[in-house]
Backbone bond lengths (Angstrom), bond angles and torsions (degrees), N, CA, C in turn:
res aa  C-N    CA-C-N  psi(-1)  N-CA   C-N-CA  omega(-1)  CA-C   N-CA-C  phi
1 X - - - 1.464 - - 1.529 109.81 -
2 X 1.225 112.25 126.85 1.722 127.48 -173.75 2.019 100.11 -64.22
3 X 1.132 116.33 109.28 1.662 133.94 167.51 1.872 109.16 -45.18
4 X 0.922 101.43 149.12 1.542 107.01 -173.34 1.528 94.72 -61.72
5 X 1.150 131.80 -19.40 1.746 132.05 -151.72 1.577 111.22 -100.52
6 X 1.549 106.25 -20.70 1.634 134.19 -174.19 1.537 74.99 -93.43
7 X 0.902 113.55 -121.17 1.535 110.75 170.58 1.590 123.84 41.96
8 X 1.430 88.41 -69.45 1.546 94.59 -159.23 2.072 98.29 -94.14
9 X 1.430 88.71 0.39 1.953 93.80 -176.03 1.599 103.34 -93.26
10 X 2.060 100.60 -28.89 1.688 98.66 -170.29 2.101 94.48 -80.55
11 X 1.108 108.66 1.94 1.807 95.65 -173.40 1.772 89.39 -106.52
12 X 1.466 117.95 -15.04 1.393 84.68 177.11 1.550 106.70 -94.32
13 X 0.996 134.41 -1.92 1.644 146.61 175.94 1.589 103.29 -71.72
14 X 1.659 95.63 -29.64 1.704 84.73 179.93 1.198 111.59 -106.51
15 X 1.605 134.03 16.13 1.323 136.51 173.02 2.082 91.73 -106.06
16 X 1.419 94.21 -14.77 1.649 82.96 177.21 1.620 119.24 -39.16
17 X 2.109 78.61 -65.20 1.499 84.05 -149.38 1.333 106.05 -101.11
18 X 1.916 123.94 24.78 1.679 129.79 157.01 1.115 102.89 -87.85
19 X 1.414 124.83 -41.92 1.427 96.68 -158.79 1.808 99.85 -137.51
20 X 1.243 119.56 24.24 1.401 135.54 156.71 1.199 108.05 -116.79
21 X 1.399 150.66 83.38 1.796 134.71 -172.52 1.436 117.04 -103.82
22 X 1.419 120.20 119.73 1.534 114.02 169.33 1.439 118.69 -73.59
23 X 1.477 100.83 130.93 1.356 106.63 169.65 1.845 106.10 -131.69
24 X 1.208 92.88 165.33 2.208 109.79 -176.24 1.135 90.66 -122.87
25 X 1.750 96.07 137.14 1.367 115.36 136.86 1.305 128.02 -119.34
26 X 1.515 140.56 -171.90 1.056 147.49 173.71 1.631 133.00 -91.36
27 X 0.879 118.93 86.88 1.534 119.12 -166.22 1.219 100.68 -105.06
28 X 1.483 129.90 113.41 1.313 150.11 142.32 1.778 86.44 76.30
29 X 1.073 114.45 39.39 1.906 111.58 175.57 1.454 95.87 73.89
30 X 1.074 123.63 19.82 1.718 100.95 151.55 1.292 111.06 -141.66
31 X 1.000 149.19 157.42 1.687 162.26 173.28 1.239 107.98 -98.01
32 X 1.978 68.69 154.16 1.631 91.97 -174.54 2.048 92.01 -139.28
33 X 0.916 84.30 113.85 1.724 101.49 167.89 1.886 103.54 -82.47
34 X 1.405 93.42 138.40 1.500 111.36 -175.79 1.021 113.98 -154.24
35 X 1.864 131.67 143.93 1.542 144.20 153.45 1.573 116.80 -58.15
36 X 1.165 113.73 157.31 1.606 115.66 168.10 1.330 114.78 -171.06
37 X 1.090 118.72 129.36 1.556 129.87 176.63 1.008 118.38 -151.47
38 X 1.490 128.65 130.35 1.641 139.60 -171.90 1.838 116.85 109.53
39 X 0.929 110.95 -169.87 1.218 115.43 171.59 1.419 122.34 -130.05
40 X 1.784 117.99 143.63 1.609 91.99 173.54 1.186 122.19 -95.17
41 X 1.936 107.47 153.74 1.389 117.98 -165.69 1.356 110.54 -105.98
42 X 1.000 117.02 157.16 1.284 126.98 167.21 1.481 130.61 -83.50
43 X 1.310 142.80 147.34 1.384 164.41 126.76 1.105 102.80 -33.44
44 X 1.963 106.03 146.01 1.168 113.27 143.40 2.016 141.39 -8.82
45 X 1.478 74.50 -48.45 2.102 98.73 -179.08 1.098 97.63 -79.04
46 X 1.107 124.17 8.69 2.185 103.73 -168.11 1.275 116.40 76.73
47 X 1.308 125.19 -23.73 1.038 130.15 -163.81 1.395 121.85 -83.95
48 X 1.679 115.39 125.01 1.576 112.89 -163.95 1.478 126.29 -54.10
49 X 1.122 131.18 167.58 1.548 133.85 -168.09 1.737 113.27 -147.45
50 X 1.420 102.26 108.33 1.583 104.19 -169.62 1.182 108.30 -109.58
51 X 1.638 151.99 -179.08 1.160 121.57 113.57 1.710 108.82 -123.54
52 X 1.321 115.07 151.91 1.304 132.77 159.69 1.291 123.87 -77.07
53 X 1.874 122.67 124.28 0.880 123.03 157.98 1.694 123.23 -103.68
54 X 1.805 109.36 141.61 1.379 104.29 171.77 1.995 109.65 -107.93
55 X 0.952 99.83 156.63 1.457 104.35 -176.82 1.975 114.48 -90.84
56 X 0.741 134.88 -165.31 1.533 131.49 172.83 1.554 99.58 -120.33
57 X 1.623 103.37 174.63 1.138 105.46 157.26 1.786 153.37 -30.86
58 X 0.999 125.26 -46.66 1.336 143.18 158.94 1.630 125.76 -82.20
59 X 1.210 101.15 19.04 2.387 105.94 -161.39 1.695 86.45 -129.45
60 X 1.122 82.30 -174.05 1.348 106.31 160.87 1.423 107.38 -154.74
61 X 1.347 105.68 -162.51 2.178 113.33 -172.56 1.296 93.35 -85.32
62 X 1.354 147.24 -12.45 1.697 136.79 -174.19 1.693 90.60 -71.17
63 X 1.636 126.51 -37.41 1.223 111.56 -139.90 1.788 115.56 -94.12
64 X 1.562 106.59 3.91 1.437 137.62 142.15 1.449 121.15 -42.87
65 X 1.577 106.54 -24.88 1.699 106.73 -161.85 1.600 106.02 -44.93
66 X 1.754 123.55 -75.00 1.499 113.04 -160.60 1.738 97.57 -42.98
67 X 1.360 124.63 -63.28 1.743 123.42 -140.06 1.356 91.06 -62.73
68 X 1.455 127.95 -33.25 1.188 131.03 -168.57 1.338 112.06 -68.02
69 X 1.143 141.79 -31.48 1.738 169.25 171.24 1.136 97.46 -64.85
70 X 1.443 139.76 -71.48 1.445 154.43 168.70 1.576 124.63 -22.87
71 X 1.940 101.74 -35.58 1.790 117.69 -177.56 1.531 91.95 -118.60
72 X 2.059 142.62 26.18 0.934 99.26 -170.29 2.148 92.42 -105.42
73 X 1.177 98.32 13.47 1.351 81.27 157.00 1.263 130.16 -121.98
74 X 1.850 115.76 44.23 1.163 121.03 -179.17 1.649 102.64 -124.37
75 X 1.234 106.96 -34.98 1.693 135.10 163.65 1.092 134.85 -127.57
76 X 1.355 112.84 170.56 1.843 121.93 163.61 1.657 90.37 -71.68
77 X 1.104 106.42 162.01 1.793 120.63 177.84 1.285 101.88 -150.33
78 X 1.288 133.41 132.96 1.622 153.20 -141.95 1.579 101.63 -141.57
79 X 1.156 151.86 83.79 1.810 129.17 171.63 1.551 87.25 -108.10
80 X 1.212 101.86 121.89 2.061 114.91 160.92 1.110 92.64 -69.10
81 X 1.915 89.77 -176.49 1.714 94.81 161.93 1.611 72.08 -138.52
82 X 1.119 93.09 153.34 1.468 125.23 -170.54 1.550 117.33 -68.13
83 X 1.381 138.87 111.09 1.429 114.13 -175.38 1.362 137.63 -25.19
84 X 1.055 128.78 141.12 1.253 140.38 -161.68 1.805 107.99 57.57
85 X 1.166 129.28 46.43 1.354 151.11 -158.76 1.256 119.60 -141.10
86 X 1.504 134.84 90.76 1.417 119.85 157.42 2.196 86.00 100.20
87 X 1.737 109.85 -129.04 1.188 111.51 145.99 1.302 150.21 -108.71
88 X 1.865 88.37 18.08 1.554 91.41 -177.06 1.421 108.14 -66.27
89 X 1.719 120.36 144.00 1.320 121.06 152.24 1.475 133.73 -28.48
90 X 1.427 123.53 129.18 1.838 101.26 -177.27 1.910 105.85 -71.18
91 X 1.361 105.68 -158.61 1.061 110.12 -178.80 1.659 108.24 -102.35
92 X 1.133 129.01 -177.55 1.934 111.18 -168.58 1.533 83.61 -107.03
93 X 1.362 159.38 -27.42 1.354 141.35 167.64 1.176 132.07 -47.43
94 X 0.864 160.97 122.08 1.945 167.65 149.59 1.801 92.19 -24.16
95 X 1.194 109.61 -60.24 1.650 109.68 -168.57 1.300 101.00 -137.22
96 X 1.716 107.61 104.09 1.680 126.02 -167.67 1.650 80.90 -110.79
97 X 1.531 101.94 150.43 1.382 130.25 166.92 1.731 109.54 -89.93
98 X 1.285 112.06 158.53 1.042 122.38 -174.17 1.317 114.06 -49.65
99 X 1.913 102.73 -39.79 1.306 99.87 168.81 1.199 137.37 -81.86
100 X 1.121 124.40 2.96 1.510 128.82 150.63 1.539 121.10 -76.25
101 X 1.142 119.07 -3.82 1.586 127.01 155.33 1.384 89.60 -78.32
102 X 1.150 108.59 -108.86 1.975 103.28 -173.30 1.577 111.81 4.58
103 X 1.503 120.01 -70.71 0.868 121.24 -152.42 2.390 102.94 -61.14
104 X 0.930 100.40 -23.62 1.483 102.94 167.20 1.115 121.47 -69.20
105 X 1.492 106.94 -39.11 1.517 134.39 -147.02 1.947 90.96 -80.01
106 X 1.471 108.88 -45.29 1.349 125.53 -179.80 1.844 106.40 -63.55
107 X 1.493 119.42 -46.08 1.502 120.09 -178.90 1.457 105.59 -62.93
108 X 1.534 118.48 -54.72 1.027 117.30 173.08 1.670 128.30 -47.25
109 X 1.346 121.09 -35.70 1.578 116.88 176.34 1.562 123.88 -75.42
110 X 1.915 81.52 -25.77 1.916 81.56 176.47 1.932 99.14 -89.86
111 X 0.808 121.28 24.86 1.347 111.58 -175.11 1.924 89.35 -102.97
112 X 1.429 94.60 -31.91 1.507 88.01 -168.54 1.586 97.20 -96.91
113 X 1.082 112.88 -2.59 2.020 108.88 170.83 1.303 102.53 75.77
114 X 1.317 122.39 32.62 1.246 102.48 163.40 1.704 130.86 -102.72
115 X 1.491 119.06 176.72 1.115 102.29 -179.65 1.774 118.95 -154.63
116 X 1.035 142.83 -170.32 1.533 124.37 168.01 1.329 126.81 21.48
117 X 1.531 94.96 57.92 1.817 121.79 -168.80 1.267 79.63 -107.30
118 X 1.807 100.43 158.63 1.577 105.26 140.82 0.712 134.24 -125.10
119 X 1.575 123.59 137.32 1.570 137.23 -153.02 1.509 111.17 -73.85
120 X 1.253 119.44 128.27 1.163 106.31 153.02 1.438 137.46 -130.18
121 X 1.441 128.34 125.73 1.508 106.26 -164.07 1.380 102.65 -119.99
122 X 1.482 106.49 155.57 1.887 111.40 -153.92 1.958 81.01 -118.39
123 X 1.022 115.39 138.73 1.658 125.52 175.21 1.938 110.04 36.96
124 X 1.442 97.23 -120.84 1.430 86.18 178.94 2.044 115.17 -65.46
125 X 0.704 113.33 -36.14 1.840 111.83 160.40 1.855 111.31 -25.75
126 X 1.722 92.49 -35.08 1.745 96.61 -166.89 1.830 101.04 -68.31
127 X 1.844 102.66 -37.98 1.402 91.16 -175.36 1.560 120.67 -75.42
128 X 1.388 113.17 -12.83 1.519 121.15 -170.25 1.663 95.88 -82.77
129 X 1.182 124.68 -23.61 1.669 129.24 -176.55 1.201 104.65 -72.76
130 X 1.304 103.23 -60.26 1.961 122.78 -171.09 1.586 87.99 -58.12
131 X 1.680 140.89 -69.10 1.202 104.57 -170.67 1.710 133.79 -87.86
132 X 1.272 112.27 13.68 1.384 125.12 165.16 1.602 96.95 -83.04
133 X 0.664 136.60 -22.57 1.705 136.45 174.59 1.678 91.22 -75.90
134 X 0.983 109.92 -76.65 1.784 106.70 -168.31 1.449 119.52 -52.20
135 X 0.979 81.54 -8.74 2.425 78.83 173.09 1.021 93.57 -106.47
136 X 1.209 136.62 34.74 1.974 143.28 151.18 1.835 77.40 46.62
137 X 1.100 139.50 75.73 1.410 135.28 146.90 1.582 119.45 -69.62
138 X 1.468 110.67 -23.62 1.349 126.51 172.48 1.266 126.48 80.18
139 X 0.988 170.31 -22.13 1.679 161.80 158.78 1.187 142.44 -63.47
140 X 1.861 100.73 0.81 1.822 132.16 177.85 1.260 78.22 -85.69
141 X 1.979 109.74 127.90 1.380 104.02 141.80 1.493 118.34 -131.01
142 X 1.830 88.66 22.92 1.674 72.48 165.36 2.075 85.79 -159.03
143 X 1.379 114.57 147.16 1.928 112.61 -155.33 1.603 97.07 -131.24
144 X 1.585 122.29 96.24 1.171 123.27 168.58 1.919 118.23 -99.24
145 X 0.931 96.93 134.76 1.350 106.73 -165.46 1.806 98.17 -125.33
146 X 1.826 93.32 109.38 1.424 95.28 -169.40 1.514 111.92 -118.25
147 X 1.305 140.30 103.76 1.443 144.78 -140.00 1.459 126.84 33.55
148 X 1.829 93.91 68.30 1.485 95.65 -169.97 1.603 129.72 -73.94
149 X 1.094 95.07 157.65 1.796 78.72 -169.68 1.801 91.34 -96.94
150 X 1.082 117.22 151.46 1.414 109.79 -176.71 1.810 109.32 -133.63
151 X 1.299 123.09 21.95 1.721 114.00 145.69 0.896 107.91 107.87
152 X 1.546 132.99 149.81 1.354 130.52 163.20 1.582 110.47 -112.83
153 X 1.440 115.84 38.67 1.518 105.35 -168.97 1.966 106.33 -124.49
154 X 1.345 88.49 25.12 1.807 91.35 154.99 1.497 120.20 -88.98
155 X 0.876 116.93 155.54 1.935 124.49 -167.39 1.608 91.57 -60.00
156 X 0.841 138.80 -81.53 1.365 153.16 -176.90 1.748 103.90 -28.44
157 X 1.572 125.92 -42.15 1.526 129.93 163.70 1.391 126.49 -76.73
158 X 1.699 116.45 -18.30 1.297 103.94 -139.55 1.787 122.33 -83.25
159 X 1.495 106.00 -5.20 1.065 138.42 -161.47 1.630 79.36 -85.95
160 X 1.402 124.40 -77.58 1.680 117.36 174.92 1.321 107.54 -31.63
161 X 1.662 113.70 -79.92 1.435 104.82 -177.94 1.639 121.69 -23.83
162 X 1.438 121.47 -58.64 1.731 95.87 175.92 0.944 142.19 -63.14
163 X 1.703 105.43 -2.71 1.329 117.18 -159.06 1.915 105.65 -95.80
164 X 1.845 96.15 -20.40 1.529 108.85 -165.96 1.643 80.21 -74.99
165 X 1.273 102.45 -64.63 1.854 112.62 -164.07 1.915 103.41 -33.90
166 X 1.174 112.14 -74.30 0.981 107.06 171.40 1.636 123.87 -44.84
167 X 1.018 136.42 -19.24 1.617 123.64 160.84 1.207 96.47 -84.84
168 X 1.205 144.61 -71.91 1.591 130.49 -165.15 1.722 110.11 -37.15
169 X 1.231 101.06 -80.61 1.872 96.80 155.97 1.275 103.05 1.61
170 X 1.753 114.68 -109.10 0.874 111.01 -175.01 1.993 142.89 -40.02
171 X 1.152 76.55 -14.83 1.776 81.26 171.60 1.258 109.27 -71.27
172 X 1.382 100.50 -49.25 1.310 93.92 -170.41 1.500 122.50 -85.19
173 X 1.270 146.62 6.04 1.042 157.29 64.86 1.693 114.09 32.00
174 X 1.460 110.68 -68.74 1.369 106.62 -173.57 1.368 115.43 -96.81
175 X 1.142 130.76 -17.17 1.637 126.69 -176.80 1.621 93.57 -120.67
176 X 1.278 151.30 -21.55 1.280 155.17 164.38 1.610 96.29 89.96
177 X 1.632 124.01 -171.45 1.164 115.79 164.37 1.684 137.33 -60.15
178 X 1.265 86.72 -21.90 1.841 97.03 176.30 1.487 104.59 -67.21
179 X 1.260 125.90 -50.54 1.184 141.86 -175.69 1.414 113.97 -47.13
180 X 1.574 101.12 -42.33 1.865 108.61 -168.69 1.642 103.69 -90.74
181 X 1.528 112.30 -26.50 1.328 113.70 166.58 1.620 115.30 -47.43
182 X 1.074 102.93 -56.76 1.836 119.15 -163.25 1.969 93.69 -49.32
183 X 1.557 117.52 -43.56 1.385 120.88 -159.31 1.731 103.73 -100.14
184 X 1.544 103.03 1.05 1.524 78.95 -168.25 2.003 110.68 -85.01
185 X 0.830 88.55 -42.34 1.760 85.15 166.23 1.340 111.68 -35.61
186 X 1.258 144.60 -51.95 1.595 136.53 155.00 1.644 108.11 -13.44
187 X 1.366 120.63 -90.35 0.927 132.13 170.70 1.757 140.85 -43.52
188 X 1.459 99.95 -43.86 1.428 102.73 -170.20 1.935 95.21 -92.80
189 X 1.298 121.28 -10.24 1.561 103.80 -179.96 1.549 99.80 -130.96
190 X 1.458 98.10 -172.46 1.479 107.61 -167.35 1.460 107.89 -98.64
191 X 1.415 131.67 153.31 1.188 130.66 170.09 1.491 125.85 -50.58
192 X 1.053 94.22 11.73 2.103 99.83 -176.71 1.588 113.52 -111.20
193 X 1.754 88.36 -12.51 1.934 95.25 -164.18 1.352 100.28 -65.06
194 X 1.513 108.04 172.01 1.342 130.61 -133.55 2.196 84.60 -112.21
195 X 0.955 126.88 138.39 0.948 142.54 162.40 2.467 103.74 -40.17
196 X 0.957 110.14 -45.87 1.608 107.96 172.70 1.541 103.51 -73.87
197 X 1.283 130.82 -17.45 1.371 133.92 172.15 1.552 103.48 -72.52
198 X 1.039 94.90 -48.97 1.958 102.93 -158.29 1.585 87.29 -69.97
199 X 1.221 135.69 -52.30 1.381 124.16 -144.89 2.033 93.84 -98.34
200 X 1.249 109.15 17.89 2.122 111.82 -165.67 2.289 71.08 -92.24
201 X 1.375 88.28 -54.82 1.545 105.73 -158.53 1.490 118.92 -69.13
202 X 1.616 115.84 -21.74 1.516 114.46 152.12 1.338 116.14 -91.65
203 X 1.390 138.18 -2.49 1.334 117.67 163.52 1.799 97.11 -103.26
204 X 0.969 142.78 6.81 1.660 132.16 143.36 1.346 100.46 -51.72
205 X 1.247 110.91 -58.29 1.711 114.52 -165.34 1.728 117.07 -54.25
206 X 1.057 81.13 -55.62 1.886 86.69 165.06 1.028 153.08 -12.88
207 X 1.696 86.42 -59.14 1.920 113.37 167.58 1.580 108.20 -95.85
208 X 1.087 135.86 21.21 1.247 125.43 152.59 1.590 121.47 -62.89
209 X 1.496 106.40 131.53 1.253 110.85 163.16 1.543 131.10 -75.57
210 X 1.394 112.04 107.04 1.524 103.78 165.55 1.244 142.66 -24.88
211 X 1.566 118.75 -22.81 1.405 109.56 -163.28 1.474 97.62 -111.04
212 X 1.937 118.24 -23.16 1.276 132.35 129.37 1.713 120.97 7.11
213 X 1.518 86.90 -105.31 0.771 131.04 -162.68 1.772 100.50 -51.64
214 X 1.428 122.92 -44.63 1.238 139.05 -170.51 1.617 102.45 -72.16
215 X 1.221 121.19 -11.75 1.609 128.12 -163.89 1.515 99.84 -94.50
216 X 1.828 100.06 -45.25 1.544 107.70 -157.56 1.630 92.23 -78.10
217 X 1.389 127.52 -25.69 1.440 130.91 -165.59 2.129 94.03 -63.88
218 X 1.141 101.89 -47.37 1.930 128.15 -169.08 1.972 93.75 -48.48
219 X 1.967 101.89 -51.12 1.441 91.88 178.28 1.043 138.85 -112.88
220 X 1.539 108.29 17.84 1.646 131.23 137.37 1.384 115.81 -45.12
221 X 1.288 126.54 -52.84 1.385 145.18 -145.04 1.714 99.25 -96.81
222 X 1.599 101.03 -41.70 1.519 104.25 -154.81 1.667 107.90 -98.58
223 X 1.656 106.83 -7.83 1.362 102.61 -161.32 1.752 114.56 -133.69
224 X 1.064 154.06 166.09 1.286 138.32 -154.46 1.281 111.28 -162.10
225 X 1.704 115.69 105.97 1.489 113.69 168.76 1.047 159.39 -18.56
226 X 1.827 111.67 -21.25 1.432 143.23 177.98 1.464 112.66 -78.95
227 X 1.566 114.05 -11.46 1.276 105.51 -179.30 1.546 112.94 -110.75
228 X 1.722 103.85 31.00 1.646 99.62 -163.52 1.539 91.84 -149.25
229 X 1.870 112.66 47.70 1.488 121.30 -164.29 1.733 96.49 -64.20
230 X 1.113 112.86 142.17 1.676 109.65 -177.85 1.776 102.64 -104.23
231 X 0.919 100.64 72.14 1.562 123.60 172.72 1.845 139.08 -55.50
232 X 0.893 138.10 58.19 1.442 140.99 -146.85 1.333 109.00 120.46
233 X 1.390 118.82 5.73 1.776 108.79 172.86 1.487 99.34 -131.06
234 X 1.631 96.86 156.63 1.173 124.44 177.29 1.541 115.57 -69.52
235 X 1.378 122.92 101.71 1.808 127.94 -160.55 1.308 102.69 -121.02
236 X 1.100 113.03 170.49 1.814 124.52 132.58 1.542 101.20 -165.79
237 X 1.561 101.27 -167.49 1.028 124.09 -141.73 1.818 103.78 -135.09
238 X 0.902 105.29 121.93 1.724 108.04 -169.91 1.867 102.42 -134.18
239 X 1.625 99.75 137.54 1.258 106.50 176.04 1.738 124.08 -154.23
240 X 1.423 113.11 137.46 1.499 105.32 -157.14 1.719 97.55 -71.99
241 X 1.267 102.21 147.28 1.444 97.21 173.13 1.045 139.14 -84.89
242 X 1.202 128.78 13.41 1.476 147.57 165.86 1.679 109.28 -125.38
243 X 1.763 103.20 34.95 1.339 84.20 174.21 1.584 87.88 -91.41
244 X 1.906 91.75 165.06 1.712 105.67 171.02 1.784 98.10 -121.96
245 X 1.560 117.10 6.13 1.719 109.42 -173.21 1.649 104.90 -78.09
246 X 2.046 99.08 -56.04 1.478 113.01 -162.25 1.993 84.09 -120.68
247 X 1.045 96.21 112.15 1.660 89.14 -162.35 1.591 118.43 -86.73
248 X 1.092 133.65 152.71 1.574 133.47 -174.81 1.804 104.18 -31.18
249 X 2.023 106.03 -47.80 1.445 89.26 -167.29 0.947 114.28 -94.86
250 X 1.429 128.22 -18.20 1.555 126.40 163.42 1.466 114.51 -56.25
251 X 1.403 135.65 -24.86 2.084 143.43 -169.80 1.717 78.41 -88.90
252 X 1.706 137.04 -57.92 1.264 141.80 -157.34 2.002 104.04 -60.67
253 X 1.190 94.22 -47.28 1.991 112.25 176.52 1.919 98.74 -60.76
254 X 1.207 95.76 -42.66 1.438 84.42 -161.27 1.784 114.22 -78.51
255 X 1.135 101.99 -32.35 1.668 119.42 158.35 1.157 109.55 -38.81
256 X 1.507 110.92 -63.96 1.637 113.90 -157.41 1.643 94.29 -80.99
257 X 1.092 144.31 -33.75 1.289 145.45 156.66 1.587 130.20 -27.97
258 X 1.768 100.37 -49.56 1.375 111.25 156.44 1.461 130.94 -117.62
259 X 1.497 90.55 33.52 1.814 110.50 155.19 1.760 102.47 64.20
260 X 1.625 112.80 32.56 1.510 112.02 -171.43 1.791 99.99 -111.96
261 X 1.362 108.07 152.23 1.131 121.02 149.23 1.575 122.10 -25.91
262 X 1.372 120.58 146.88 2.029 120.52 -174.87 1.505 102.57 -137.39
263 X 0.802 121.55 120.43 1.711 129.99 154.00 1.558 125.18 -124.28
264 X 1.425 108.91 123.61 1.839 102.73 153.89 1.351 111.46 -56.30
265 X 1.497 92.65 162.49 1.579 105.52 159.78 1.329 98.61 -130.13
266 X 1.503 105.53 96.37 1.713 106.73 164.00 1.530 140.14 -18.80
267 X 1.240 119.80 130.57 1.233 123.05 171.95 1.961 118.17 47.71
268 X 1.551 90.73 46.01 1.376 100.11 -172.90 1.978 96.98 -121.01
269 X 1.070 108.62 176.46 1.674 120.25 145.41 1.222 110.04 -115.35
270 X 1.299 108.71 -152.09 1.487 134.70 -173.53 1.566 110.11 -61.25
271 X 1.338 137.11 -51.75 1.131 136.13 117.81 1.423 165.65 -8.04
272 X 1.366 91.27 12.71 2.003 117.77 -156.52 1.492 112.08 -43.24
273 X 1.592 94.14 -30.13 2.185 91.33 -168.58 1.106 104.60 -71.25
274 X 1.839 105.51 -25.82 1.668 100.52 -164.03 1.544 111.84 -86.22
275 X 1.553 109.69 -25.03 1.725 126.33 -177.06 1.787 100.34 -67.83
276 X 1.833 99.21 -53.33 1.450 101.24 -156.03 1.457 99.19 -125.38
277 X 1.634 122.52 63.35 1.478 98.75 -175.94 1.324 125.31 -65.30
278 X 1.646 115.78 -18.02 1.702 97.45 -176.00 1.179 113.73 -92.32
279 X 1.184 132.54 3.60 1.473 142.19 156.75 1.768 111.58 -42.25
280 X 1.770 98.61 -65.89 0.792 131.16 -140.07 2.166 86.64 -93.02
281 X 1.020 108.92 -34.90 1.591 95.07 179.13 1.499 86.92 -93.11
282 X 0.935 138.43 6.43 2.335 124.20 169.95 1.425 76.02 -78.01
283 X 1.565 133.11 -90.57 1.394 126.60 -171.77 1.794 123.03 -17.23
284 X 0.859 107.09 -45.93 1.468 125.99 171.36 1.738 117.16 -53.09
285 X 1.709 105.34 -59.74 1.104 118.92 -177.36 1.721 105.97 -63.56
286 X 1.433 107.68 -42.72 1.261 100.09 -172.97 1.483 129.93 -61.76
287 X 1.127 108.25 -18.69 1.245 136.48 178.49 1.399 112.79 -89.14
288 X 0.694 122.65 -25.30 1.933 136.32 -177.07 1.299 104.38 -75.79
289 X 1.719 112.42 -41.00 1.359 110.37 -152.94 1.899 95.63 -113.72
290 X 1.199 108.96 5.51 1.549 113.65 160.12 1.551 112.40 -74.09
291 X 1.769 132.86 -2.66 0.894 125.51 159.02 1.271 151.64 -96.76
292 X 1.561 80.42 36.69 1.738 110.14 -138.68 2.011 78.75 -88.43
């Protein structure tokens, strides 16, 4: 007999793919698979209104679904999945910098014509945002960065950084993806989350690709947020308050670092969209509709 918790995972699998749908396109001969739901709205100016979501390390763009549902009748809503993610193509480097995500991340938006979206990137997503913002690529006009992960590739980290890379590696190596699924709810939510939280966030984990996944670990380790200050745009900085991954005072340091606005998101972890999505798309909205 199917558990209330199977249950409630086989109805969100089937709101996935009605009313969240992945589709690919082709960017420069490689793909990028992406979610979308809503429509885009317009501003005052006429001018269209999107926003982009990025996922972190361990997710993919399915795991956006509720927050994404929440803004789709205020906007179009966009979550990629990140190279080597879902079916996007990886990237051709062993150890790509953040800005070589961007730099996809950038083919991919003009492929879809969009523009004066707002970005948002959730953990490692935050560093691929922050440096697609800094190569003035242009069409972010507004950069939320919500439990960002911020790098181990300053002189002062980098000695940690090989040391993190190499255990993740090895994790994954020793328990495989099934393995990291079963534990990631530990980590990515708070001790209060709801049993449909815990099981949204081990079957995200699931479908990660290894060789993915092994790339994004390379520019976690190898690359560092401080060099991708998002300067001349309107940002902030958002963080769950019971995260223990990207922690209240490390998201609070990094704010005051790049002179941005700080907020919790209550009764969340590391994971906030997935713990608290309507929290977490009001934050969203508010920001959406500052471009009015």
């Amino acid at each position: 007999m199917q558990t209330a918790a199977e249950g409630q995972l086989e109805d969100a699998l089937d709101l996935l793919e009605s009313a969240f749908p992945e589709h690919s396109v082709d960017v420069g001969g490689s793909m990028v698979s992406y979610r979308t739901c809503g429509r885009e709205s317009s501003s005052e100016s006429g001018t269209g209104r999107s926003v982009v979501l990025l996922h972190g390390i361990g997710s993919g763009a399915a795991s956006w679904l509720q927050c994404a549902l929440k803004l789709q009748q205020d906007t179009r809503v966009i979550a990629w999945n990140a190279p080597g993610y879902g079916k996007s193509s990886p990237l051709p480097m062993t150890h790509p910098s953040a800005a070589d995500y961007a730099s996809r991340l950038q083919q991919f938006l003009q492929t879809l014509g969009l523009k004066n979206y707002v970005l948002v990137g959730h953990s490692l997503g935050a560093m691929m945002a922050s440096a697609h913002v800094a190569a003035v690529h242009g069409g972010a006009a507004q950069l939320l960065l919500i439990s960002p992960a911020q790098g181990y590739g300053s002189d002062d980290k980098r000695m940690r950084g090989q040391e993190i890379a190499q255990q993740r590696l090895d994790v994954l190596d020793k328990l495989g993806v099934d393995g990291m699924a079963l534990k990631s709810p530990e980590r990515m939510l708070s001790a209060q989350a709801g049993e449909p939280a815990r099981a949204w966030v081990r079957w995200n984990t699931q479908k990660l690709n290894p060789a993915g996944y092994a790339q994004a670990v390379h520019m976690l380790c190898g690359d560092d947020i401080q060099r991708y200050v998002p300067a001349g745009l309107s940002a902030a900085v958002y963080c769950g308050a019971a995260d223990i991954v990207t922690t209240p005072q490390d998201s609070r340091a990094l704010a005051d670092s790049f002179k941005l606005p700080f907020q919790l998101i209550d009764d969340a972890g590391h994971a906030c969209y997935v713990e608290q999505p309507e929290a977490v798309a009001a934050v969203i909205r508010h920001h959406l509709y500052q471009l009015s």
